[in-house]
C-alpha positions in Angstrom: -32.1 -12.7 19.1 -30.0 -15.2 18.1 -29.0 -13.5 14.0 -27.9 -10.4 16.8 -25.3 -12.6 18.0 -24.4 -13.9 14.6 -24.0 -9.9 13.5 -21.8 -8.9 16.0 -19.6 -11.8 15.6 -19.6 -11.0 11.4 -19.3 -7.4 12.3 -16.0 -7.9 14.5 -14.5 -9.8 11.2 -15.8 -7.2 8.9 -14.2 -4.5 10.8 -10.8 -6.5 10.8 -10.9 -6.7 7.1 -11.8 -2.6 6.9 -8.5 -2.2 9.0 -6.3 -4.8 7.5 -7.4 -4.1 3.6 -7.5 -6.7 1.0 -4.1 -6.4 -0.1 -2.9 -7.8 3.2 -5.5 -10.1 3.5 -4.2 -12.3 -0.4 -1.3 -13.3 2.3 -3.6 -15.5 4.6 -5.1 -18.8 3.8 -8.2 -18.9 1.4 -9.2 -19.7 -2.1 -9.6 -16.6 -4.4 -12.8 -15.9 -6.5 -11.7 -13.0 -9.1 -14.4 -10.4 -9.5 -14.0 -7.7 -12.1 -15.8 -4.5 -11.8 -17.0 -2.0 -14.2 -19.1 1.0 -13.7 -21.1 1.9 -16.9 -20.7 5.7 -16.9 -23.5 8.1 -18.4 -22.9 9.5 -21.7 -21.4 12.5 -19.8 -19.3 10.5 -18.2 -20.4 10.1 -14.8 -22.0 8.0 -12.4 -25.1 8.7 -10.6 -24.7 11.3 -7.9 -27.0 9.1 -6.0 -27.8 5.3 -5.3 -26.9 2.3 -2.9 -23.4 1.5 -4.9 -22.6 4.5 -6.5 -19.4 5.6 -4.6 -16.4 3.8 -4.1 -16.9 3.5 -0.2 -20.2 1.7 -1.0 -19.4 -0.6 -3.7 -16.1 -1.1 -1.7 -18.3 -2.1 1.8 -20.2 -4.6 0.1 -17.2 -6.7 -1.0 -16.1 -6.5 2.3 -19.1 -7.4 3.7 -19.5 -10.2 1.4 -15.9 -11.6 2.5 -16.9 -11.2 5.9 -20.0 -13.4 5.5 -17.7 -16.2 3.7 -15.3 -15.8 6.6 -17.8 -16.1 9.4 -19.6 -19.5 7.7 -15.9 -20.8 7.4 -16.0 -20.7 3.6 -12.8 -21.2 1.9 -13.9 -19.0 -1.0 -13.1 -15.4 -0.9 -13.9 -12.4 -3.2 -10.9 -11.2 -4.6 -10.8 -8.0 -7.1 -8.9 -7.8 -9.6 -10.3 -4.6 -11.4 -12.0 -2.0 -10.3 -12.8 0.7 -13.4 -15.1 3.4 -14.8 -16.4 2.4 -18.3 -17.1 4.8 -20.7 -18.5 4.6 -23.8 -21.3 2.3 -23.2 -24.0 4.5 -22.2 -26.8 2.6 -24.2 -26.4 0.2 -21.0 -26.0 3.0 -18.3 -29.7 2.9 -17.4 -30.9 -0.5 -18.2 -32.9 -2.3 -15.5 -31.4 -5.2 -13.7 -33.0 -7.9 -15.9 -32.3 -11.1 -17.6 -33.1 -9.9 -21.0 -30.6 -6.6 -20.2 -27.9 -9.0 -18.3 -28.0 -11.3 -21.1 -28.1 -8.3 -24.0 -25.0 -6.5 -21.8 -22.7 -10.0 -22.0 -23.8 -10.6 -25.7 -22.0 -6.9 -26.3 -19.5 -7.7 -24.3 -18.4 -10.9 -25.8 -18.5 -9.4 -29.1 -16.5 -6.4 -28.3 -14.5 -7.5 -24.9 -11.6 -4.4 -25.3 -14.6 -2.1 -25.2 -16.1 -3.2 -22.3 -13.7 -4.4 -21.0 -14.7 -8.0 -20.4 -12.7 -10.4 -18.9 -12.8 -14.7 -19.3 -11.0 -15.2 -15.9 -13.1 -13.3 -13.6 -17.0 -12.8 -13.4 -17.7 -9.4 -14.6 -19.8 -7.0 -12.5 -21.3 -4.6 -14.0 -22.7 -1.3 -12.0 -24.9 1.3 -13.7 -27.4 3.7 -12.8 -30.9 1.6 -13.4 -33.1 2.1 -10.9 -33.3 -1.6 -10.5 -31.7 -4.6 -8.0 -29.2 -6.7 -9.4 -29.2 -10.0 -11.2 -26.3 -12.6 -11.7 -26.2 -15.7 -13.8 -26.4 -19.1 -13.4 -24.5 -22.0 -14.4 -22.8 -22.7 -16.8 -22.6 -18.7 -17.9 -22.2 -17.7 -15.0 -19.2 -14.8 -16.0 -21.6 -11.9 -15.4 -24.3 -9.9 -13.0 -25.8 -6.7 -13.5 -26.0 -4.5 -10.5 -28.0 -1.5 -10.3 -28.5 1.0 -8.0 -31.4 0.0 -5.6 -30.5 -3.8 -4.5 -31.7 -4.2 -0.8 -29.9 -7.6 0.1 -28.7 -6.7 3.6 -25.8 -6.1 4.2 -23.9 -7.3 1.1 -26.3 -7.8 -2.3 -23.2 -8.9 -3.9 -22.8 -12.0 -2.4 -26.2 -12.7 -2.8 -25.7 -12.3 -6.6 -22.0 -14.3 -6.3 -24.4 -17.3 -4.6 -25.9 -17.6 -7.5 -23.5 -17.6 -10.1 -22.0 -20.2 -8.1 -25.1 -22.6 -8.2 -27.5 -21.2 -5.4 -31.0 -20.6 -5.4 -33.3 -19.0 -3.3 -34.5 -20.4 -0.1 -38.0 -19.7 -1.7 -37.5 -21.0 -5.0 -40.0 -23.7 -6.0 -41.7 -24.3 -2.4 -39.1 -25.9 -0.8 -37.1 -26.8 -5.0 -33.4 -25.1 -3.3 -31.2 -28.0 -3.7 -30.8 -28.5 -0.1 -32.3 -30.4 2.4 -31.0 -28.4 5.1 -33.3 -25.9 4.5 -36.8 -25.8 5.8 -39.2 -24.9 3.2 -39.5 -21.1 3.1 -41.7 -18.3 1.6 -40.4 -14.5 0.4 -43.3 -13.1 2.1 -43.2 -15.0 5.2 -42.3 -14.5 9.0 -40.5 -17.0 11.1 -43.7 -17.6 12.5 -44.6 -19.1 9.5 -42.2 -20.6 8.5 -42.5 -22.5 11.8 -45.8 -23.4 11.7 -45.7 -24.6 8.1 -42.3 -26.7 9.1 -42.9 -28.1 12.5 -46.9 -27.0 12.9 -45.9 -24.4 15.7 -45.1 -20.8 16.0 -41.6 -19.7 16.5 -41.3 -19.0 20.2 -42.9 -22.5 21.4 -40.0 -24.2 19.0 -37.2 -26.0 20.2 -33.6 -24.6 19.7 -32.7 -27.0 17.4 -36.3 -25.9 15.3 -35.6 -22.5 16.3 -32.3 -22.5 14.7 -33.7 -24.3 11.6 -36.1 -21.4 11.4 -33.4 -18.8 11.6 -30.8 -20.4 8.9 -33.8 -20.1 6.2 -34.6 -16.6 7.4 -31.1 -15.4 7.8 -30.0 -17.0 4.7 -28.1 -14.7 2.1 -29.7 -16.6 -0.3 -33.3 -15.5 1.5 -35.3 -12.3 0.3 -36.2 -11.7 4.6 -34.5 -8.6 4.5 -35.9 -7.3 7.8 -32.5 -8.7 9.6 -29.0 -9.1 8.7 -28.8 -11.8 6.2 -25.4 -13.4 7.3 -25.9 -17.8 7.4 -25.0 -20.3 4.6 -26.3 -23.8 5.3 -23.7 -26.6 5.3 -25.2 -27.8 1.9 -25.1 -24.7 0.3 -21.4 -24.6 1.1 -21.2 -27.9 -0.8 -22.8 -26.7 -3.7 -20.5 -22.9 -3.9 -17.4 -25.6 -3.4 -18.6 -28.1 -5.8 -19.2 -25.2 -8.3 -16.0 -23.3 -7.2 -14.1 -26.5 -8.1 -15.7 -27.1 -11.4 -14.6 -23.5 -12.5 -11.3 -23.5 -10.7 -9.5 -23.0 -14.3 -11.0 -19.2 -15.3 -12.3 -18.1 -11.8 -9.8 -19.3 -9.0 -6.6 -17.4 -8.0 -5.3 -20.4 -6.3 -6.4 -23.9 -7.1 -7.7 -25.7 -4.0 -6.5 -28.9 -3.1 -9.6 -31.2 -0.6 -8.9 -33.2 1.9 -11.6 -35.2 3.8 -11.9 -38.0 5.9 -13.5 -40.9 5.3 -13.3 -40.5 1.8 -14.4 -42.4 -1.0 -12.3 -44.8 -3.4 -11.5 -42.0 -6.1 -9.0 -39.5 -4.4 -8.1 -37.0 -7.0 -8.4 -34.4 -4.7 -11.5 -32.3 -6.0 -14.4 -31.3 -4.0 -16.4 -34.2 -4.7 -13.2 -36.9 -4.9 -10.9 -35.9 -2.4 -8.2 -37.3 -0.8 -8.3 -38.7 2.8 -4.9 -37.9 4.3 -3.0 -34.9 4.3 -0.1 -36.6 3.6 -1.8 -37.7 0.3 -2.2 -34.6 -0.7 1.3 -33.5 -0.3 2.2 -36.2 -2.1 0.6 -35.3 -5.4 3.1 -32.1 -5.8 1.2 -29.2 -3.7 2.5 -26.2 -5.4 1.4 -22.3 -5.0 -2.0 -24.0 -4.1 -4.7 -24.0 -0.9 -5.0 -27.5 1.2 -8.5 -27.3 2.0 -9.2 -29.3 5.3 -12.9 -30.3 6.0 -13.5 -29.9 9.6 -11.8 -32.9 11.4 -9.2 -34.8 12.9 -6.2 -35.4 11.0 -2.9 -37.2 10.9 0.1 -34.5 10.7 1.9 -35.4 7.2 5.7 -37.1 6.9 6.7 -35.3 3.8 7.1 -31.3 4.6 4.8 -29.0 2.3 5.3 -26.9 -0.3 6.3 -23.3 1.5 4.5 -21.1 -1.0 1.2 -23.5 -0.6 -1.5 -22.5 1.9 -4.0 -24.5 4.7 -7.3 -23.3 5.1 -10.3 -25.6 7.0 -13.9 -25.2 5.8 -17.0 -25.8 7.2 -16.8 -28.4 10.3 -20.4 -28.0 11.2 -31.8 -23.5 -13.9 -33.5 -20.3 -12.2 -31.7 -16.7 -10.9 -34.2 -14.7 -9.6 -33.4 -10.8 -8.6 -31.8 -9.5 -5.7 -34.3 -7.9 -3.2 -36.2 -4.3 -4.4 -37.9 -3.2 -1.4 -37.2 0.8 -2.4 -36.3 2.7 -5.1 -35.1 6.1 -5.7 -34.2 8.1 -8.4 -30.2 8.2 -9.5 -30.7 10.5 -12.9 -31.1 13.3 -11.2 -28.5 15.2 -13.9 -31.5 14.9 -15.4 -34.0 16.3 -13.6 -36.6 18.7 -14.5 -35.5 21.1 -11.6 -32.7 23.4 -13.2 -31.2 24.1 -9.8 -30.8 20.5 -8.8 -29.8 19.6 -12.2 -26.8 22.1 -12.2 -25.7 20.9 -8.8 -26.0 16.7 -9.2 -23.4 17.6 -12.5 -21.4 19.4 -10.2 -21.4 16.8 -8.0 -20.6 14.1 -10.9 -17.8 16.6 -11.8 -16.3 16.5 -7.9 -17.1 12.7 -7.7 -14.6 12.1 -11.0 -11.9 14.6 -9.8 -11.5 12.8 -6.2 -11.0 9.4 -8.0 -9.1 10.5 -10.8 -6.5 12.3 -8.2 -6.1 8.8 -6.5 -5.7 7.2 -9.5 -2.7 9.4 -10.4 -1.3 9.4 -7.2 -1.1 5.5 -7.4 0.5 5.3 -11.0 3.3 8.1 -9.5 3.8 5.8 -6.5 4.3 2.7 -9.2 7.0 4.7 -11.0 8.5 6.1 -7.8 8.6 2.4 -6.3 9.9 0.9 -9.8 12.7 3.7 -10.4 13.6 3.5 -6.8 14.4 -0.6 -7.0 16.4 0.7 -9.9 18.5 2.9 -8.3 19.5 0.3 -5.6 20.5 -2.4 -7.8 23.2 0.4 -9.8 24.3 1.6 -6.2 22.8 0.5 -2.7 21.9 3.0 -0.9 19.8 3.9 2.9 15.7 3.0 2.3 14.5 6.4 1.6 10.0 6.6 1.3 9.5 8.9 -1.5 6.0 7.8 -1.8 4.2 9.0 1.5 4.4 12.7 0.8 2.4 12.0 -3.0 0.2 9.9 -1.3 -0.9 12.6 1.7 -1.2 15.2 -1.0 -2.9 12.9 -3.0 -5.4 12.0 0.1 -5.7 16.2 1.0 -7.0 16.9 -2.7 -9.2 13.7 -2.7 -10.8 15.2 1.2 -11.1 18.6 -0.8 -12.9 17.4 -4.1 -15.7 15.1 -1.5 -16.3 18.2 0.4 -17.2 20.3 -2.5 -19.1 17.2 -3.9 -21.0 17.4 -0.5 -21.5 21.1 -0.3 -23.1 20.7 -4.1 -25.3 18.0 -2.9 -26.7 20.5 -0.5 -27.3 22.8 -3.0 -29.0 20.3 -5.0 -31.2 19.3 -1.7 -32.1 22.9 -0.9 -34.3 22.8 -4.5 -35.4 19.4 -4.7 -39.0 17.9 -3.8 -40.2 14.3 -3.1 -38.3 12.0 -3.9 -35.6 13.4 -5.8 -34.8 15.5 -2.3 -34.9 11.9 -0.6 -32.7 10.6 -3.1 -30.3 13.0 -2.3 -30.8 12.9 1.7 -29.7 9.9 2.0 -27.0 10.2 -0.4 -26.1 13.0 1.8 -26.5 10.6 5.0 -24.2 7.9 3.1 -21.1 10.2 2.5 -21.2 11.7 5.9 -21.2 8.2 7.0 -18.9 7.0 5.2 -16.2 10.0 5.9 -16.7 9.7 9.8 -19.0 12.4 10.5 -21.9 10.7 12.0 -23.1 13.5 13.9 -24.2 14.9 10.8 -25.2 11.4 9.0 -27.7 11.0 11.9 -29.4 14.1 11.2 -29.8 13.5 7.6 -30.9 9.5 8.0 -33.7 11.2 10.3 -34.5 13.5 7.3 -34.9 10.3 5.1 -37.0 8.6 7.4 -39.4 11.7 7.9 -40.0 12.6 4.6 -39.9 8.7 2.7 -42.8 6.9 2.4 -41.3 3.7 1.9 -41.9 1.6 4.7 -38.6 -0.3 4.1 -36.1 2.8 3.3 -37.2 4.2 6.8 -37.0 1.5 8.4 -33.4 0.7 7.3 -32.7 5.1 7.5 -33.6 4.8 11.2 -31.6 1.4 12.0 -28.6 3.5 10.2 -29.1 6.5 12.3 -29.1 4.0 15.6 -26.1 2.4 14.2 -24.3 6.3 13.5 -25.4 7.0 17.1 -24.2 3.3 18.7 -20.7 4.4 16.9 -20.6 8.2 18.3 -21.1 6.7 21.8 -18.4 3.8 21.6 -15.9 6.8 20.4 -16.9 8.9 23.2 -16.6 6.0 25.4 -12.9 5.6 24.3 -12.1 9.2 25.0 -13.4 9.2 28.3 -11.3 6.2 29.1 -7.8 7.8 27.6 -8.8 10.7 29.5 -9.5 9.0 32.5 -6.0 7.4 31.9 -4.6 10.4 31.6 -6.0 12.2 35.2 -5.5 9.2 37.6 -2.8 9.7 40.2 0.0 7.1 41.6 -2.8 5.3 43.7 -5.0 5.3 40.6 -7.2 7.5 41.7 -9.1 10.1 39.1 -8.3 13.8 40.0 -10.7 15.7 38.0 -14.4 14.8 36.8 -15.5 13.8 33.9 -16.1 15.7 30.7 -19.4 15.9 29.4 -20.7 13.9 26.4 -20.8 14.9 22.9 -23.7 16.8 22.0 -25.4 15.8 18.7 -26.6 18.6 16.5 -30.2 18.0 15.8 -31.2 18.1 12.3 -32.8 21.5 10.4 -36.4 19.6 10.9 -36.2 19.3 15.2 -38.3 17.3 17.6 -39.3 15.2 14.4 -40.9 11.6 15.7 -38.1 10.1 14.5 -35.6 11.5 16.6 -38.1 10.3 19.2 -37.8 6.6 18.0 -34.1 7.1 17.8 -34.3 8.2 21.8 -36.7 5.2 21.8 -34.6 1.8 20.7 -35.3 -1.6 22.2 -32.5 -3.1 23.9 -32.0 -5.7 21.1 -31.2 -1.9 18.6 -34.3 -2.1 17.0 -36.6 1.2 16.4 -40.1 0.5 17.7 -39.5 -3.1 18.1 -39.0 -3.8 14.1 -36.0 -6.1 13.2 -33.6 -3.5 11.0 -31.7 -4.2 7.9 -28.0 -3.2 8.1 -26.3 -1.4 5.1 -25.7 -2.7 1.9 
């Protein structure tokens, strides 16, 4: 399928962003949207033990995720953050559902008391807490804030989802075809392509042409769509407009770097805004291009005569009042501090206590490297000495105790598993599946995503347990793929011939619940990666 294609092509630029890390990335050429986010602790202080965005490696994935999508539709936007905190001290939010009475009763507070919450009027303000919930955003023109909870099933990044609308874009179902753009077929929450075929062009899917086909698969691909069943990775060329027109309008609280548009023809005004831009490049350097982005629409242009502005950038962008909820299609429990079982209760505040010791170690670690870095630049201007790194050994003791604290936080978790029942021990399966995930141990994230899927039932959450236990498995062969090759590198003689055989594969412990029938499906995928033929979501 076509939206295959389209993942694997996002997935290579999200991987690329993993490795290269925001910090390197506010060097290349794009226009920064500042994000700030909080995470409303519990009146213990802690976050959930449990939930879709209740690490840092989650929350952290779907911003990267969400810049991967921007990248990949040729955006010039990009999510930047500039805070990323634990907020204490406003529990009476900690468990509010993602609504627009809670959203607009959480900004109210916050506007009233911003050093409290720590609310900022040059970024839009996430806040995460521990509701059961999606997550909401705002529209225009108070669109500073969205309220993320724990069980938003956008795939794979919810945030963007929530960023589309704050920055003027509905959903592809809103009103019957009422999205503000007339690149989009009319579309449906609850329908298939095929449907979406037949009500647009009076056919079913497979007899369209690709030109209808790949109408059919913007609307149903769209981040802005609730067709979760399948990466949600396209942005129509008009919803581009409208993030840019919106983009522009807020350019003095929200944007980093103003952007400067270029496009060709033009129109009389040329002011260089989205909707007035000017026509020539050289126009544009004209005007006095200074620590700002020259955003190019796709085209053919005439190289300027005047040189530009060194610490301005050049980025090229696509060449091709209703917010409605981000997608619930599960929901688990994330109070389970709380929970009626004393043995699982003990453990998830263990767990919470593990959780805050790992980030607070970091946090530390990165103030000492501050002062180390700062004192050090000292020293040299007083008397020059040989670059010495003082910094790497605080940092790898600093990473050592942070690898110690998420173990033990693990090993409570599977004390905490080893009492719970229904869905309080699914809760903490797949929280279990997550951090193994996420720490590179998919051996053991596979057995525990096949625990999820066997005991849920939520037709969605297994359905996206078992595409994540494909994907775990997909990863553990690639990495047994490259050892094979370096070893195969290694044993070939002058006429490069191999001298020894081959070593086996990795064997994959089976979970404590063998020969379930979901290891089956897992033996079982379709050749497009799909369990049993269904069309998986990818993680959030």
């Amino acid at each position: 399928m076509k939206w295959l294609l389209t993942y694997k092509k996002a997935l290579v630029i999200a991987i690329t962003l993993m490795l290269v890390g925001q910090s390197a990335l506010a060097a290349t050429a794009y226009v920064p949207v500042r994000i700030s986010i909080k995470f409303i602790l519990s009146s213990g202080g802690n976050r959930p033990a449990t939930g879709n965005l209740n690490t840092d490696a989650e929350i952290n994935g779907e911003f990267d995720w969400g810049n991967t999508i921007l990248a990949s539709n040729m955006s010039e936007f990009r999510i930047e953050k500039i805070q990323f905190l634990d907020l204490a001290g406003v529990s009476q939010h900690y468990n509010k559902t993602a609504s627009s009475a809670n959203r607009d009763a959480l900004r109210s507070d916050a506007m009233a008391s911003p050093g409290t919450y720590l609310w900022r009027t040059d970024a839009i303000n996430i806040y995460i807490n521990g509701g059961t919930g999606s997550a909401i955003g705002k529209f225009p023109p108070d669109n500073d804030i969205i309220l993320m909870n724990q069980n938003c099933s956008n795939t794979p990044s919810c945030i963007i989802h929530e960023i589309g609308h704050n920055l003027n874009l509905m959903h592809t179902h809103q009103g019957g075809g009422a999205d503000g753009c007339s690149d989009t077929i009319e579309d449906n929450s609850s329908w298939t392509r095929n449907q979406i075929a037949q009500n647009a062009y009076g056919k079913n899917y497979a007899d369209c042409t690709a030109g209808e086909k790949d109408n059919v698969d913007l609307v149903f691909n769209n981040i802005m769509s609730y067709h979760t069943s399948e990466p949600q990775l396209r942005i129509s060329t008009c919803q581009l407009g409208r993030v840019s027109t919106q983009g522009d309008s807020d350019r003095a609280w929200l944007l980093t770097r103003d952007p400067v548009y270029v496009r060709s023809p033009g129109g009389l005004f040329q002011f260089g805004t989205y909707i007035f831009p000017y026509t020539t490049i050289q126009a544009a350097v004209a005007s006095g291009l200074s620590n700002e982005v020259l955003v190019l629409q796709g085209g053919s242009y005439t190289e300027p005569t005047s040189v530009m502005d060194g610490s301005s950038y050049v980025v090229t962008r696509s060449s091709s009042s209703y917010v409605g909820n981000g997608c619930l299609l599960y929901t688990l429990p994330t109070d389970l501090e709380n929970s009626q079982t004393p043995e699982v209760s003990i453990a998830i505040k263990a767990v919470q206590v593990e959780d805050n010791a790992a980030r607070e170690v970091m946090r530390e670690a990165i103030a000492a490297v501050e002062t180390v870095v700062i004192e050090e630049d000292d020293a040299n201007k007083a008397a020059p000495e040989p670059e010495q790194d003082d910094t790497s050994p605080i940092l790898a003791n600093a990473e050592a105790a942070r690898k110690v604290y998420e173990d033990n936080a693990i090993s409570h978790l599977l004390d905490a598993e080893a009492f719970a029942t229904g869905e309080e021990r699914v809760a903490i399966l797949l929280e279990l599946a997550q951090r193994y995930k996420h720490s590179g141990d998919c051996t053991e994230a596979i057995g525990y995503f096949i625990l999820v899927a066997d005991n849920t039932t939520q037709p969605f959450l297994r359905e996206k347990a078992l595409f994540e236990a494909n994907h775990c498995q997909e990863m553990l062969e690639k990495s047994w793929g490259s050892l094979v090759s370096e070893q195969q590198n290694v044993n070939t003689d002058e006429e490069g011939n191999p001298d020894g055989e081959e070593p086996e594969g990795p064997v994959i412990e089976k979970s404590p619940d063998e020969g379930t029938d979901s290891e089956q499906q897992i033996e079982n995928i379709d050749e497009e990666g799909n369990p049993d033929g269904a069309e998986p979501p990818i993680e959030e």
